[in-house]
Legacy VTK file of the C-alpha trace (Angstrom):
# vtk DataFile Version 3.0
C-alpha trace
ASCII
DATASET POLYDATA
POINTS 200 float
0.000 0.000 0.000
1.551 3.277 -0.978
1.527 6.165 1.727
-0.735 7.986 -0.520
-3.420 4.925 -0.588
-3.642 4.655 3.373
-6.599 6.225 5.045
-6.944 7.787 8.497
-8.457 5.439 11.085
-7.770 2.392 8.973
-5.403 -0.319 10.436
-2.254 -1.403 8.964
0.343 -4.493 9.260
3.993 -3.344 9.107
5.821 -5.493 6.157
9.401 -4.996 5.749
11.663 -5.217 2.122
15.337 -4.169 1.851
17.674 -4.018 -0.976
19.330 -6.690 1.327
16.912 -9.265 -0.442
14.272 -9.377 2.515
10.835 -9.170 0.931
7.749 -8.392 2.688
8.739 -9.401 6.122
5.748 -9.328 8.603
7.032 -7.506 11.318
3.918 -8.539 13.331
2.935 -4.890 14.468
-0.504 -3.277 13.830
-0.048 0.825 12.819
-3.133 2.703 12.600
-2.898 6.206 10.449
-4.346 9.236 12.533
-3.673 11.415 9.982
-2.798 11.657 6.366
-1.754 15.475 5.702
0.733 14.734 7.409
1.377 11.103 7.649
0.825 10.488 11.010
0.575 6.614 12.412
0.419 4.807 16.501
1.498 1.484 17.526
-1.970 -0.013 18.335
-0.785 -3.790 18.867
0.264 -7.187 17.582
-1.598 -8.613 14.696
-1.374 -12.346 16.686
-2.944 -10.752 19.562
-6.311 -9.763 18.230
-9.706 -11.292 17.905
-10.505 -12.233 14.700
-12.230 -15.738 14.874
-15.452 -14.664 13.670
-14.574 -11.650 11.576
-15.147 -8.807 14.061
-11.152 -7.364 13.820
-10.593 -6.846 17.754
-7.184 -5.639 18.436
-5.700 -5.793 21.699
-5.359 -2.079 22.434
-9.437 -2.076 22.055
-10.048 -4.954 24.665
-7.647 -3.436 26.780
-8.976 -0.050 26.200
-12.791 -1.031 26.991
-11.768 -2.892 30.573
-9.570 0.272 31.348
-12.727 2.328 30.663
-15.296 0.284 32.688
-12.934 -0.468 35.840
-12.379 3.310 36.087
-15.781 4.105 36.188
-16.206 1.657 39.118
-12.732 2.224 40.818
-12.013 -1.694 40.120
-8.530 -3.279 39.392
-7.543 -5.308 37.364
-4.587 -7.761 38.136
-4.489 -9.083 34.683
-6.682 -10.447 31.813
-7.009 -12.730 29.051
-10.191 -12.710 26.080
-10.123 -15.759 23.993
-12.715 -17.010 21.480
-15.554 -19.434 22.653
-16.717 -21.176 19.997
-20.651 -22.683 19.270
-20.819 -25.967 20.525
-24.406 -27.328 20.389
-23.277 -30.681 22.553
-22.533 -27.853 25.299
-25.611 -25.692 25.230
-23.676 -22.624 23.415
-26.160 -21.887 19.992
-23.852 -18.242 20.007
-19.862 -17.710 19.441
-19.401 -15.220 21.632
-16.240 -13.826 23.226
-14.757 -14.975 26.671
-12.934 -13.006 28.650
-10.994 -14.394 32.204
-10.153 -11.705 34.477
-8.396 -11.460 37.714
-9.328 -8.426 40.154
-6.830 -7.031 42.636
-7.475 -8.474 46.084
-9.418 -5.632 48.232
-12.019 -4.051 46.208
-14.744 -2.583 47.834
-17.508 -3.283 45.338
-16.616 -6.672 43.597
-18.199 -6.890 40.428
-20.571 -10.199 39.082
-19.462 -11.507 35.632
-22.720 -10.557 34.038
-22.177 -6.765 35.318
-18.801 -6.550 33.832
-20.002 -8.816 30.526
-22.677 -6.438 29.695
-20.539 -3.140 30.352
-17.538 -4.566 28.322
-20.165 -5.162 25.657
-21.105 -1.530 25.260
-17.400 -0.336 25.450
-16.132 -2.850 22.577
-19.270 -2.091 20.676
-18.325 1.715 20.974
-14.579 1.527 20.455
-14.778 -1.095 16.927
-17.388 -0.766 14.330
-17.134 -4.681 13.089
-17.755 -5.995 16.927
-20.584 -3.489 16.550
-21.643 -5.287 13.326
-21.479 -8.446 14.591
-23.440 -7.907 17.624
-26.243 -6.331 16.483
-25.943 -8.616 13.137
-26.532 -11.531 15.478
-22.949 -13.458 14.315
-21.706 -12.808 17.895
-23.616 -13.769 21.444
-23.048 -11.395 24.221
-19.739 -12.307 25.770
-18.989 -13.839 29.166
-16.796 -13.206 31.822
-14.774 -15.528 33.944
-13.673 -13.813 37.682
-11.015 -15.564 38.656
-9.374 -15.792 41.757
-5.961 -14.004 42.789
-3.014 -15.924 41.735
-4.266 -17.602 38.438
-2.345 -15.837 35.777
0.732 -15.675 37.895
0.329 -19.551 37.891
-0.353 -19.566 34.156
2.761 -17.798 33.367
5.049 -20.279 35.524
3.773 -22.992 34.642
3.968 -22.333 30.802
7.513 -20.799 31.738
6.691 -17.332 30.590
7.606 -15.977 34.003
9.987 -12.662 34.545
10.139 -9.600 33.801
10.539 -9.686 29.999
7.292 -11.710 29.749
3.585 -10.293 29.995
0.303 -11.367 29.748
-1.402 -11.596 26.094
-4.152 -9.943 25.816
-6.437 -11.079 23.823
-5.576 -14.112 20.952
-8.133 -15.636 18.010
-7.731 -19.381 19.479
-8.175 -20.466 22.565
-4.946 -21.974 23.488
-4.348 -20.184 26.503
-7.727 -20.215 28.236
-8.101 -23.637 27.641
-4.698 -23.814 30.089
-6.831 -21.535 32.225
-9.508 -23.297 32.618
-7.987 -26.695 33.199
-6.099 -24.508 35.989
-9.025 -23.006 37.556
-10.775 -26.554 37.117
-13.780 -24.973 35.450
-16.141 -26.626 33.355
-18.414 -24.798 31.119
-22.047 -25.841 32.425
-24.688 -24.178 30.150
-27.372 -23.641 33.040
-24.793 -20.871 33.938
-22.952 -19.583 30.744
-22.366 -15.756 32.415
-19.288 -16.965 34.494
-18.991 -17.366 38.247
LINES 1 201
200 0 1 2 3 4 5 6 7 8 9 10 11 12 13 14 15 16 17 18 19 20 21 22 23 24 25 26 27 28 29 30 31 32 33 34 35 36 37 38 39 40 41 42 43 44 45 46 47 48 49 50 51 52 53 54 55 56 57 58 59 60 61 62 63 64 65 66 67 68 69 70 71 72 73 74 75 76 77 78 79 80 81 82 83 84 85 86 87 88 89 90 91 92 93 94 95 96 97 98 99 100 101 102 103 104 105 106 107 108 109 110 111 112 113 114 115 116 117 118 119 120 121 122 123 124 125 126 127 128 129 130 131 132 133 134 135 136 137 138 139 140 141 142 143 144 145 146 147 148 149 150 151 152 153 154 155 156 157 158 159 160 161 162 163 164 165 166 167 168 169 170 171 172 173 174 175 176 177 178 179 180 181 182 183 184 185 186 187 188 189 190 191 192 193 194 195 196 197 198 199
């Protein structure tokens, strides 16, 4: 795409040639154009960490953006979070894909939150911040999502036990399989029950 072919708002993957010989190297980053007179672009994530299982083009700087947003309002924090992909599955009472996010609240707030409060404010944020969850939602390709509250310690255990602990690790975000909350969920022993498919 030449600079003068990029639109403002519109979100771009970095690929990389040199006269060295390297051709149209993914770099892996996701740029997003502010401004075209004059070019101006932000870092707005990692295209492997996005949601993009069904089509609705999540990025991980809107997840993270939408939580930030809601937990403010309500003075909550957040430890850490993960939003994975939960697929239809008739055999498990889901009809809906839907997104799932786990989330781990810092130890000591006042007002803990249910999963269904936080799943239905998350819902408006994400809905507000990308047009194609928007789409999707009100399209009827994507259920409402759920929310798993987890207790303290869960991610910290994820990350040892996977051996992505230290400093120069973090938590990802958001991904479009569901490698990683499967782990969680076989480490919080939960089982998806579909009498009770907001979370516990």
């Amino acid at each position: 795409m030449p600079l003068e072919g990029v639109r403002a708002g519109e979100d771009y993957v970095i690929l990389l040639t040199t006269p060295a010989g390297l051709v149209r190297y993914s770099l892996g980053d996701v740029v997003r154009f502010i401004s075209t007179e004059p070019p101006r672009l932000i870092y707005v994530g990692r295209k492997r960490l996005q949601l993009n299982a069904f089509s609705e083009h999540v990025i991980e700087k809107e997840v993270t953006d939408a939580l930030l947003v809601v937990c403010r309002r309500h003075t909550w924090q957040i430890v850490n979070f993960h939003v994975a992909p939960l697929f239809a599955d008739p055999y498990a009472g889901r009809r809906d894909a839907r997104h799932e996010w786990w989330i781990e609240l810092k130890p000591g707030t006042d007002e803990t939150p249910t999963g269904p409060i936080l799943a239905a404010e998350l819902d408006v944020e994400l809905q507000r911040l990308n047009e194609h969850y928007k789409t999707k939602r009100r399209g009827g390709g994507l259920g409402a999502p759920v929310v798993r509250l987890v207790i303290p310690g869960v991610f910290e255990h994820w990350m040892k036990h996977t051996g992505n602990w230290g400093r120069q690790y973090k938590m990802p975000r958001c991904r479009s399989d569901r490698a990683i909350a499967d782990t969680l969920a076989e480490l919080t022993r939960f089982t998806p029950d579909p009498l009770f498919p907001a979370g516990f």
